[in-house]
N, C-alpha and C positions, 0 to 999 in steps of 0.2 A: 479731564475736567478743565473748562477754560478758568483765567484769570478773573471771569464776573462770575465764577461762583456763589461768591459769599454775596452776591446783592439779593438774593430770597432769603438767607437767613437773616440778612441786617432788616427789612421789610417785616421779615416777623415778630423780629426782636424789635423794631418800633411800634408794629402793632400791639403787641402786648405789653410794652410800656402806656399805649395810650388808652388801656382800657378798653380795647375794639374786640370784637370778634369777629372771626374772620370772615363769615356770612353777612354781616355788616360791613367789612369795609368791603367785599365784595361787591354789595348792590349798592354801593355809594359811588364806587367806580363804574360800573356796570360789565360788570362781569360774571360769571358764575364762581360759586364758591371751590367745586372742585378743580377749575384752572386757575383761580388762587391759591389754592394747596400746593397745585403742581410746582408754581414760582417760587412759593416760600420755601419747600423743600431743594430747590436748585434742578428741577428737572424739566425747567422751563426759560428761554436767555428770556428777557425785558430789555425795553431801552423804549423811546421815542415817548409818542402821547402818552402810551399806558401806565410808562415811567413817572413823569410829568404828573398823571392824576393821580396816582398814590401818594405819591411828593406829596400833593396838596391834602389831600383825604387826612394823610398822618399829620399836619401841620407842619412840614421839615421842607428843610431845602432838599433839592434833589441828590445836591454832591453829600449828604449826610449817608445817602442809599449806597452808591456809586463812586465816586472820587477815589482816586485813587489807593485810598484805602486798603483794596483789595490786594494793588498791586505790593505796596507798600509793605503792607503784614507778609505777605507769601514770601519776599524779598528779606523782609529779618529772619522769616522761618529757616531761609536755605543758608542766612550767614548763620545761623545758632546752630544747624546740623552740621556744616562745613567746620565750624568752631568746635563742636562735640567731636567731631571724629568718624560722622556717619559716611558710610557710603553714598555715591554720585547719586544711586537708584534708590535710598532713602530719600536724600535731600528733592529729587523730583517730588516727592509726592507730597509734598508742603503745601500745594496747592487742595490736595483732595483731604488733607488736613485739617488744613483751613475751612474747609467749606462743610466736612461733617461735625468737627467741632469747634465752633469760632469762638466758644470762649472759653478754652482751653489755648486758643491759639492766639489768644490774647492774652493769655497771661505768660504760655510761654514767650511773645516776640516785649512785652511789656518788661518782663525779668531780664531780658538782653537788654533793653535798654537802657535799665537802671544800673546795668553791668558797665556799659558804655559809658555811663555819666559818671559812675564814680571812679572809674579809671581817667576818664576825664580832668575829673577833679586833681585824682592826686599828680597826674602830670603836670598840671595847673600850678598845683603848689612844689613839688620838684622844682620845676623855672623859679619860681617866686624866690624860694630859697635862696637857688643857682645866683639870680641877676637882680635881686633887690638891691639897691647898697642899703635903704634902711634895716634892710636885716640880717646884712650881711655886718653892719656895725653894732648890731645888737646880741649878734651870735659872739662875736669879737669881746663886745662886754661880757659876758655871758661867760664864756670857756676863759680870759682871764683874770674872774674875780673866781670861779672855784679854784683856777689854780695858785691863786694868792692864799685863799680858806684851807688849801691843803698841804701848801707848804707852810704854812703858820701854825698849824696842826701837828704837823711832822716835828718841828723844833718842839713844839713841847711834852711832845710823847715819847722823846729821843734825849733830849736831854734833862737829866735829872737832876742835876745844879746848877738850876737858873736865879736868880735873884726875884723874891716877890715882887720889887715893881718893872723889873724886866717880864716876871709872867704874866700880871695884870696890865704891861702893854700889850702884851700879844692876843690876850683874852679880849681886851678892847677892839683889835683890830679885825679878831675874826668877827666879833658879832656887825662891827662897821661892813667889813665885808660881806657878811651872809645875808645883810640887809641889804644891801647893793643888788646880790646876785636874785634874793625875792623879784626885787622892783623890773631888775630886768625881765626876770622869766614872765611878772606879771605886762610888760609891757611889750613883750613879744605876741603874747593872745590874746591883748587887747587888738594889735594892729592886725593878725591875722582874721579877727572878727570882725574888726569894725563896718565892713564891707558884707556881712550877711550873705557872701555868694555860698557860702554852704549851706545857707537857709534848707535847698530844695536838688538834691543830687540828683535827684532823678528825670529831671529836665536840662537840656542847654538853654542858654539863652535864647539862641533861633527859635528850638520850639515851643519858648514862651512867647515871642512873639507873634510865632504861626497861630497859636491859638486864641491868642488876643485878638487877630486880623479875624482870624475864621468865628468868632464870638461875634464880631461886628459886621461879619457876611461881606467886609473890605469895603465897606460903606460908612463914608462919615461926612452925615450930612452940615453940622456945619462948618466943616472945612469946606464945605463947596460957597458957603454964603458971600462970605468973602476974606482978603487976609487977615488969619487968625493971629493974636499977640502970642508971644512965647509963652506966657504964662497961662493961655487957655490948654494948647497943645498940652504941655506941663501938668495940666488936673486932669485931662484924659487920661494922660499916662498913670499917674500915681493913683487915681481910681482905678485902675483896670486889675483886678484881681489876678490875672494868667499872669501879669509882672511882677513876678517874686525878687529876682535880681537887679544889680543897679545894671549892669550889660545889658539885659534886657529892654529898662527903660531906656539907654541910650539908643538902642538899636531901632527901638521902636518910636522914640523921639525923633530922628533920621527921616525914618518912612515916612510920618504924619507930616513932619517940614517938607517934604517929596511933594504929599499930596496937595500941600496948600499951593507950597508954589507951582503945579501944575494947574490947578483950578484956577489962581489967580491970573493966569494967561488962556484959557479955554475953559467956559464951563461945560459941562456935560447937555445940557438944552443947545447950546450955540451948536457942539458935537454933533447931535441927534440929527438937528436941522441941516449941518452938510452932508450926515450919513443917507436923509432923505434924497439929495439932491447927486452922488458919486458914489453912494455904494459904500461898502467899509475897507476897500482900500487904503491902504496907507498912505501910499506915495501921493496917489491925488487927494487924499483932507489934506496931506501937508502942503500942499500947494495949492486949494482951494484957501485956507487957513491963514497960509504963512506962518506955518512954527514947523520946527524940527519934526523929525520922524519920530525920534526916539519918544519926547510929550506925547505923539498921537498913540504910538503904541502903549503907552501906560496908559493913556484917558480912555482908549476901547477897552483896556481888560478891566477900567471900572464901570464899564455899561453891564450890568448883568443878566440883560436880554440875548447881551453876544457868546455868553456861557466862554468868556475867553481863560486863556493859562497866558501867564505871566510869568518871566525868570530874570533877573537882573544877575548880573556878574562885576566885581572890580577888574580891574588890571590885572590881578593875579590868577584870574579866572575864579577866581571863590563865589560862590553863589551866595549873594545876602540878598535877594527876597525870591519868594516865590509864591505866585497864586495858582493852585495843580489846577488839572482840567481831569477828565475824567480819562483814562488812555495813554496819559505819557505821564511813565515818573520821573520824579527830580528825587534824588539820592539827600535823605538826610543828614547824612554824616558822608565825610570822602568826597572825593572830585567827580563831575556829570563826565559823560562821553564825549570825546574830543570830536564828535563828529557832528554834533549840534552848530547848526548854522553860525548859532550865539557867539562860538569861537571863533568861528571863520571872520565876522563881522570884528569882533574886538583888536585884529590884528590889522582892519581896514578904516578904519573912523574915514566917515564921508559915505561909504559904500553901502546901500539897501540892499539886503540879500530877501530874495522871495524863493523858498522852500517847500516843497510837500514833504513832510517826514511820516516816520512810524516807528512805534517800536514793537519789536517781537512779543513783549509780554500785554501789548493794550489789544490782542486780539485781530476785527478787522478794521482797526479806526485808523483816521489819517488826519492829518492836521495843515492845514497852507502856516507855514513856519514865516514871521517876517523878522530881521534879524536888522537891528543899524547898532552903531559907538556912538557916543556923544563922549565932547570933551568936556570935562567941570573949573577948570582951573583957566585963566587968563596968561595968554602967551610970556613967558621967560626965555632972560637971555639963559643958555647953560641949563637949561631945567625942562627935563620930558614931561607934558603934562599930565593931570590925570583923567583916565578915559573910564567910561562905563561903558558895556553891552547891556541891548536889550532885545528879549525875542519876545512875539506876542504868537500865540497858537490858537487859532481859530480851527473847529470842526473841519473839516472836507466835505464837499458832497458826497453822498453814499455813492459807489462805483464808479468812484473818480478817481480810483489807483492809488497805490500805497506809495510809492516814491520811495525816496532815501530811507534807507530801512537803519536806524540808529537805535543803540540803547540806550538805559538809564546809567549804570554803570559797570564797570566792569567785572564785577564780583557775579551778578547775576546776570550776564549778556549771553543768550544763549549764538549769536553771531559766531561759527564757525571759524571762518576763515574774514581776520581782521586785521588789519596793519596796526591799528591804533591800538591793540590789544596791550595792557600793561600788566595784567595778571590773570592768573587761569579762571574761570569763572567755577563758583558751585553747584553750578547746573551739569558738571560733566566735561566740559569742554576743555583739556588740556588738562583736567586731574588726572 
């Protein structure tokens, strides 16, 4: 069973969310109803126009049917069998899993990830303990006001010829004390809360963002109008219901400031208009234009005609955003494959790298990879500055060869034989 499996079951499962039957959306598409059974059951691949008009038929975008999705669930399936203890030739079959029961297989890979997040958490709070000083000076108050309440305690349960107003100082001092030690403990969870990041465990903050982005389809028009004040950005954010965390909002404050200032030098119409005139080339809009490579590469994955993927990396190579495409995953948790051009390009600022990649798990899709660094910071004596990667991932043409054959990550890279290998994958290879 390939990896788009599960695109007839999610097809049917929106059909009957939308009230359809399936004889209706069949002639609304034009197609016969029994080669819509076939699809919806998975006994049929989809993709191109047919894809497209269902998309439209159900109301939804297309990456709702398709996007990675697929790949993504099959990929927590094989880390939650790999975690259980299943064998190699269990964890293969995540995908035929997926696809006969997807919502089963949704609640298994969804219970993993509320796993993830609350281990998350307490590591979170582990550090915080470790490297607070505020709470490392409250723990300090804390351990030695009981130990004043107890050795005050001990004198007087110890000794039995004390003087009454020697006892009614001590009496004094404990309750002085055990007030103390209240206020601390209460002002320890006050400070642990105040911040609300436990609000919602079962999310990181990334992917309160990813669903904010993907809620607003990565369109915000007006940010394109022109430069938005902080404080408009600012009620985007704090509307956005997917933002439960304040990380979240920061992160997603970040983006939206991205997107203005990218708008603010290139609107998407001026974009269109050299895309009529060179093609979606990067290298020549950026020199038709005059702006960097890295801008163009972000202003085409917000054309949503070009159906583009999008992945930014810092300096540490940590991946903080990403817009998937349908065929290549970006790893939610844990580091992408070192073999992504993305990297190669971060370690070169100045240098456009132009790639056909694929990955073993997106079937037979391909992608032209276009990969450049841009610098953010202004030149320092003594100081390296800081650089961003950015890849933009356009379709390939059909039988235009798969090229550089990379994965998502290494946990589920079925690639045999790999230099850049850092751990056994759960597909079998090297367990």
């Amino acid at each position: 069973m390939t990896r788009d499996a599960l695109t007839g079951s999610r097809i049917r499962e929106k059909r009957v969310m939308a009230g359809l039957k399936q004889a209706d959306l069949a002639r609304n598409i034009g197609i016969s109803a029994s080669y819509l059974n076939l699809i919806e059951h998975n006994r049929r691949k989809i993709g191109g126009k047919l894809l497209l008009n269902i998309a439209q038929a159900l109301g939804v975008e297309t990456q709702a049917l398709t996007e990675g999705a697929e790949a993504a669930l099959i990929a927590s399936l094989r880390e939650a069998a790999d975690e259980a203890g299943l064998s190699a030739a269990e964890a293969a079959r995540a995908d035929e899993f997926a696809g006969r029961f997807p919502g089963w297989a949704d609640v298994v890979a969804g219970t993993r990830k509320r796993v993830e997040a609350l281990e998350r958490t307490v590591e979170a709070l582990t550090d915080r303990l470790a490297h607070d000083p505020h709470l490392a000076a409250s723990m300090h108050e804390l351990l030695s006001t009981a130990a004043a309440i107890r050795s005050t305690a001990s004198i007087l349960a110890e000794t039995k010829t004390l003087q009454p107003e020697w006892r009614d100082r001590f009496h004094a001092n404990i309750h002085e004390d055990s007030r103390r030690l209240s206020d601390s403990a209460g002002a320890i969870v006050t400070y642990l809360e105040a911040d609300g990041e436990a609000a919602d465990a079962a999310s990181s903050p990334q992917e309160e963002v990813e669903k904010f982005l993907t809620a607003q389809e990565f369109s915000f028009p007006m940010l394109e109008l022109g430069t938005p004040k902080a404080d408009q950005i600012a009620r985007v954010v704090d509307a956005a219901p997917e933002l439960k965390s304040q990380a979240a909002k920061y992160i997603a404050t970040n983006v939206l400031q991205q997107v203005a200032g990218d708008a603010a030098v290139l609107k998407l119409a001026e974009l269109r208009s050299a895309i009529n005139e060179a093609g979606t080339d990067p290298l020549a809009l950026a020199r038709i234009l005059r702006l960097g490579v890295p801008c163009i590469l972000r202003r085409l994955a917000a054309l949503p005609e070009l159906g583009a993927g999008l992945v930014v990396c810092d300096r540490s190579g940590t991946v903080i955003f990403r817009k998937s495409i349908e065929g290549f995953t970006v790893p939610r948790h844990g580091s992408g494959c070192p073999l992504w051009p993305l990297f190669a390009a971060l370690g070169d600022p100045g240098t456009v790298l132009k790639t056909r990649i694929s990955q073993s798990s997106g079937g037979d899709l391909a992608f032209d990879s276009f990969a450049a660094c841009e610098t953010l910071t202004t030149p320092q004596y003594n100081a390296r500055p800081l650089v961003q990667g950015v890849m933009l991932l356009l379709p390939a043409a059909a039988g235009s060869g798969q090229g550089l054959e990379v994965g998502s990550t290494c946990r589920v890279c079925a690639q045999r034989e790999c230099r850049a290998r850092r751990e056994p994958s759960v597909l079998g290879v090297g367990v």
